[in-house]
N, C-alpha and C positions, 0 to 999 in steps of 0.2 A: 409702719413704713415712714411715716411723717417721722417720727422723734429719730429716725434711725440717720432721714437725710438730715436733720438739724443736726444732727452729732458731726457728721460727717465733713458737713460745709463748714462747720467749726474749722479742720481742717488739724485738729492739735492733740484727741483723745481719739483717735484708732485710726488703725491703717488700711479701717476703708475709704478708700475716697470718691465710689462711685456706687450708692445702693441699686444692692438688683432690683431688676421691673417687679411691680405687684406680682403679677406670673411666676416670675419665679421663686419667688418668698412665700409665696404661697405653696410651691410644688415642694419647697425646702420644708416647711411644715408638716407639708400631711407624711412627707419621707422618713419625719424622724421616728427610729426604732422606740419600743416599750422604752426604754434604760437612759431615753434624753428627754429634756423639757426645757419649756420655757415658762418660767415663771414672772407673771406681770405685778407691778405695783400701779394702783389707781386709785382716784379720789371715789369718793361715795358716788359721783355721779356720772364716774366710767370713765374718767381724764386719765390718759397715761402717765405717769409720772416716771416709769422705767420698767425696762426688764432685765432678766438675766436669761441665757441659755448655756445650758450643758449638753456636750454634745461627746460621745466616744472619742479617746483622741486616735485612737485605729480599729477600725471595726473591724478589720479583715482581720487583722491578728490575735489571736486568740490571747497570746502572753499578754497583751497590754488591753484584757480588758477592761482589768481594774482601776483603769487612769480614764479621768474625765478633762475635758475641758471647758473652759468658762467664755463666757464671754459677760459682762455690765455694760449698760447704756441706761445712764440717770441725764434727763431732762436739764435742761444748762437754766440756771438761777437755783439747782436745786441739789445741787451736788454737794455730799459734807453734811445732811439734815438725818442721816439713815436709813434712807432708805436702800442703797446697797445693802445694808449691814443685815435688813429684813430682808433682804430676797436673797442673800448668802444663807441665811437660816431656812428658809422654804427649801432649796436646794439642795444644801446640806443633809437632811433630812429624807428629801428625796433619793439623793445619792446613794445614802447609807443603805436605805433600802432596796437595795439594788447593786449592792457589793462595791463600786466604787472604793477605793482605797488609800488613791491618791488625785488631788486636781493640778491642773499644770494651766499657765496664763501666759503671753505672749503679750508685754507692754511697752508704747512707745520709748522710748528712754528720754526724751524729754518731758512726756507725761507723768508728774512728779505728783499730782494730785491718786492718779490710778497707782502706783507704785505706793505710796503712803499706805490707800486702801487695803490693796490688797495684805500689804507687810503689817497692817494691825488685825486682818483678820487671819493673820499665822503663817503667811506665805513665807517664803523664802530666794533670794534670789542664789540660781544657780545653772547661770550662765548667759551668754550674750548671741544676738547674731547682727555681726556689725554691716551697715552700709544694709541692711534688710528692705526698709520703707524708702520709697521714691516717691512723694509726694511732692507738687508742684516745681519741680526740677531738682528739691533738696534731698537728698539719700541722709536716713536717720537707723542706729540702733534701734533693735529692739530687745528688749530684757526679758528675759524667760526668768519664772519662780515657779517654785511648786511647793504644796501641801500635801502630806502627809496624813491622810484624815485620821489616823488613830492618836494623831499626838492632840487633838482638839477634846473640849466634854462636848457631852451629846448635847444637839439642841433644844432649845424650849420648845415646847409643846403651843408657844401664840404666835408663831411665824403667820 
């Protein structure tokens, strides 16, 4: 919860800008189906350093179960070290086992460091939704990409 609101109050890498109560982060967890997760990165002695979550992008709809979505949140002085790049791999992995086929991400459009990310780990931009994020009275795009997981090689076995 802590690294989510430091993300947050940043105020410039996502378009949350108000994290929900412990309560319900918590009720969002225990709800997630078999076929989502979150995968955490920490130091040896339990420090967050970041997570990632995949989550259905329509659970109700049967056609689109093979599309995930993403979300990353790396700890600020630590962004650009790799640690996405390892928890894209844990995920990944995950995914695959579980039929996933395609990821789809939803990124600031000012946010040029998450856009970098994601477009070197395969992504693709394709498409916009403009005037989307209202943060502190500023209306901002935001950029939709998607991955394709079959056009990737499988991942390493040391995620």
């Amino acid at each position: 919860m802590a690294l989510l609101e430091q993300i947050a109050r940043e105020r410039i890498h996502t378009a949350i800008d108000q994290p929900w109560p412990a309560a319900e982060q918590r009720r969002y967890i225990e709800q997630q189906s078999p076929r989502e997760c979150i995968h955490l990165a920490e130091t040896g002695e339990g420090e967050l350093l970041g997570y990632q979550v995949l989550e259905q992008y329509a659970a109700s709809i049967s056609s689109m179960a093979h599309v995930g979505q993403l979300g990353t949140y790396v700890r600020t002085g630590l962004r650009g070290q790799g640690i996405g790049r390892r928890l894209f791999e844990a995920t990944l992995g995950f995914a695959l086992s579980r039929g996933y086929r395609k990821f789809v991400i939803q990124v600031r459009a000012t946010n040029a460091a998450a856009l970098a990310y994601y477009q070197s780990l395969g992504f693709t931009v394709c498409g916009r939704y403009t005037r989307h994020v209202l943060i502190d009275g500023v209306e901002e795009d935001e950029v939709l990409l998607e991955l394709h997981l079959a056009q990737l090689p499988l991942p390493s076995t040391s995620a």
